[in-house]
TORDREN-83770 format. One record per residue (C-alpha): residue in one letter; x, y, z; residue number from 1. Coordinates in steps of 0.1 Angstrom, whole numbers, plus 5000, padded with zeros to 4 digits. Layout:
# TORDREN-83770
+------+------+------+------+------+
! resn !    u !    v !    w ! resi !
+------+------+------+------+------+
!    A !    X !    Y !    Z !  NUM !
...
+------+------+------+------+------+
//
This chain:
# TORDREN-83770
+------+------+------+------+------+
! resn !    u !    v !    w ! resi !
+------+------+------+------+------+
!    X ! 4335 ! 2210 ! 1396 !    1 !
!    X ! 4335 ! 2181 ! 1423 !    2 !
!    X ! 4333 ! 2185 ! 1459 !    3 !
!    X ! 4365 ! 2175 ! 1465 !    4 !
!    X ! 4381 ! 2200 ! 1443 !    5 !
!    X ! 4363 ! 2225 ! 1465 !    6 !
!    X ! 4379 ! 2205 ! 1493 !    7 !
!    X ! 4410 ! 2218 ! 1485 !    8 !
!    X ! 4401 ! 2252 ! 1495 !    9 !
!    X ! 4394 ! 2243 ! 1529 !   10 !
!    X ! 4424 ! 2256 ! 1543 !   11 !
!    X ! 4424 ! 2280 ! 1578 !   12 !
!    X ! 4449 ! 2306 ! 1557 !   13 !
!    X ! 4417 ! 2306 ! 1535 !   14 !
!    X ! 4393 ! 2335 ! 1539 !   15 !
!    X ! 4356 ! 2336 ! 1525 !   16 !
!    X ! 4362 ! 2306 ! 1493 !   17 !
!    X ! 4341 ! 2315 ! 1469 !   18 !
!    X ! 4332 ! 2293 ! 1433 !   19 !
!    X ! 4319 ! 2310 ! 1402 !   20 !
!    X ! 4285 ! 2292 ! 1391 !   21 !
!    X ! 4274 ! 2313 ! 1362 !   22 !
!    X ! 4274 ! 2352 ! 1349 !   23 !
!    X ! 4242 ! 2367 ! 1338 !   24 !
!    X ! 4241 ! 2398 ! 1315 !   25 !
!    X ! 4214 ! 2421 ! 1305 !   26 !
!    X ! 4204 ! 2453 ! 1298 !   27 !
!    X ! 4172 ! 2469 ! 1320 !   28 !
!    X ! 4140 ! 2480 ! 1305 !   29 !
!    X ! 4152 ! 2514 ! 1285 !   30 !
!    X ! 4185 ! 2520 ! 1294 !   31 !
!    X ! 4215 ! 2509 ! 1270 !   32 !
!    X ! 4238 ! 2496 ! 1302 !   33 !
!    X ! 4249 ! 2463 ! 1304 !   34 !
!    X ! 4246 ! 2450 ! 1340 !   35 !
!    X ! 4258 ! 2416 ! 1352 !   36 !
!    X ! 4250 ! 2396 ! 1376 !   37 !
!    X ! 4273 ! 2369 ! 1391 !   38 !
!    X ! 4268 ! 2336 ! 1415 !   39 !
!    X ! 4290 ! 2321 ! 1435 !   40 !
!    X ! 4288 ! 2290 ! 1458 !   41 !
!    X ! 4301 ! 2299 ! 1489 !   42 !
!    X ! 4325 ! 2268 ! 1498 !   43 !
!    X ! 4316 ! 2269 ! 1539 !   44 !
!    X ! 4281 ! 2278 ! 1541 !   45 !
!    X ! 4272 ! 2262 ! 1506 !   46 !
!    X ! 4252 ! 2294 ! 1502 !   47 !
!    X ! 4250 ! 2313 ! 1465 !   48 !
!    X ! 4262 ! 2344 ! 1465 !   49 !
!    X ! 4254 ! 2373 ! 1441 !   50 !
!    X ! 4277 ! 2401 ! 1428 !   51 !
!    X ! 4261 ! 2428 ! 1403 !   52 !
!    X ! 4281 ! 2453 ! 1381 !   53 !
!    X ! 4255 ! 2481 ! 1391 !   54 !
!    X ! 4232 ! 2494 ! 1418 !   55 !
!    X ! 4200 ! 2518 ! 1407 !   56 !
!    X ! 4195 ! 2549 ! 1421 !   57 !
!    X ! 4163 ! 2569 ! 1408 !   58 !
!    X ! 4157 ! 2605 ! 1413 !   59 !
!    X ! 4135 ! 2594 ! 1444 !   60 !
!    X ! 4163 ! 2573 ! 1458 !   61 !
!    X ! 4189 ! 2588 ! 1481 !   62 !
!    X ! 4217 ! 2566 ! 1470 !   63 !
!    X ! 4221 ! 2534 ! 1449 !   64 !
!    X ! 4202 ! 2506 ! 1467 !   65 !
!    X ! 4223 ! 2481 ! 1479 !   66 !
!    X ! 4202 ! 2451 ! 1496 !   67 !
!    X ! 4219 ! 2439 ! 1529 !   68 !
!    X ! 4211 ! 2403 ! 1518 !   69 !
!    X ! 4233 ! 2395 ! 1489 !   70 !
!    X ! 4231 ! 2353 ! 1487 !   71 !
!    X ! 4205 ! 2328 ! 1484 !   72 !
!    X ! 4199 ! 2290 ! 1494 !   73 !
!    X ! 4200 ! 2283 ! 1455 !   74 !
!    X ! 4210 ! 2296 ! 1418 !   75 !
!    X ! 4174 ! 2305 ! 1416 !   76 !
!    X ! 4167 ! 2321 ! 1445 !   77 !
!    X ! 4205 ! 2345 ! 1445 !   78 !
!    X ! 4195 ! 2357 ! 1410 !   79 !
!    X ! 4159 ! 2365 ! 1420 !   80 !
!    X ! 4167 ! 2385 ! 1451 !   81 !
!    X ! 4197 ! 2403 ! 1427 !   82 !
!    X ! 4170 ! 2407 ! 1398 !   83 !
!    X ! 4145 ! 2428 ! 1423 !   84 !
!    X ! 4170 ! 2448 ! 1435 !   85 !
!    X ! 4173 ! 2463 ! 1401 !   86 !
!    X ! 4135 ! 2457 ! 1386 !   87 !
!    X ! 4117 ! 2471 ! 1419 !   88 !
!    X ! 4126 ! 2508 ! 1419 !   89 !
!    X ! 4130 ! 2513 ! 1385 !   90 !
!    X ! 4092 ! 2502 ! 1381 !   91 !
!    X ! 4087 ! 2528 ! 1413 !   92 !
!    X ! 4102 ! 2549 ! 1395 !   93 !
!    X ! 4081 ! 2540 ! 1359 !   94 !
!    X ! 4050 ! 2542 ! 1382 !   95 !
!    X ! 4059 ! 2577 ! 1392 !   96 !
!    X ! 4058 ! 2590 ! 1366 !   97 !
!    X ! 4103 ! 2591 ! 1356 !   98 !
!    X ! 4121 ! 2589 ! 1328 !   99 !
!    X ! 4148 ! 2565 ! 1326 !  100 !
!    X ! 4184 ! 2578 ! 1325 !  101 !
!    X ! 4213 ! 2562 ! 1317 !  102 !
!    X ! 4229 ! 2580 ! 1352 !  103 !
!    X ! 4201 ! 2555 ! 1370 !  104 !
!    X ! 4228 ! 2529 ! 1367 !  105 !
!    X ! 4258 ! 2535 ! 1396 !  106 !
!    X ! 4285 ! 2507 ! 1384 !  107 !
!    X ! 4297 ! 2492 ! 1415 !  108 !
!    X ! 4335 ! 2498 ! 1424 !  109 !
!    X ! 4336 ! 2462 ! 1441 !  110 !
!    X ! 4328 ! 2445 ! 1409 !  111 !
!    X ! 4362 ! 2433 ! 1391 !  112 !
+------+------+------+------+------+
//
């Protein structure tokens, strides 16, 4: 899609313009979930955004971690920071000795 197409979305009745870059979709370590992860390009502050279908909560969590940083400078750098926030407690929770359960996986009520 061009710039100027995202032009049009310039607009002050326009709120927060977001364009869809690409969907990932996986399944992590174990569990039989699939989880997807989606970019965006924000249209003002040109940053990538990340949306994913699921948050992890381990037994040693108290809730589904939710990272307070959800976009990057880049494709690369949005699904990296959305990849570890998935991958690093549930190799805590490997390294601790867990089991991985399907109930790990919280699906995330903001993800249409």
């Amino acid at each position: 899609m061009s710039d100027r197409a995202d032009d049009v979305m310039q607009d002050d009745l326009i709120d927060e313009p977001l364009r869809l870059l690409n969907e990932y979709e996986f399944c992590l370590g174990t569990l039989s979930t699939t989880i997807r992860i989606r970019l965006y390009k924000h249209l003002r502050s040109g940053k990538v955004v990340f949306k994913q279908s699921h948050f992890l909560k381990t037994p040693d969590q108290d809730a589904g971690y939710r990272t307070s940083v959800t976009f990057g400078e880049d494709e690369a750098d949005a699904l990296h920071l959305a990849k570890d926030t998935l991958t690093k407690y549930y190799r805590q929770a490997l390294n601790a000795g867990r089991r991985p359960q399907e109930n790990w996986l919280v699906a995330n009520p903001d993800f249409a």
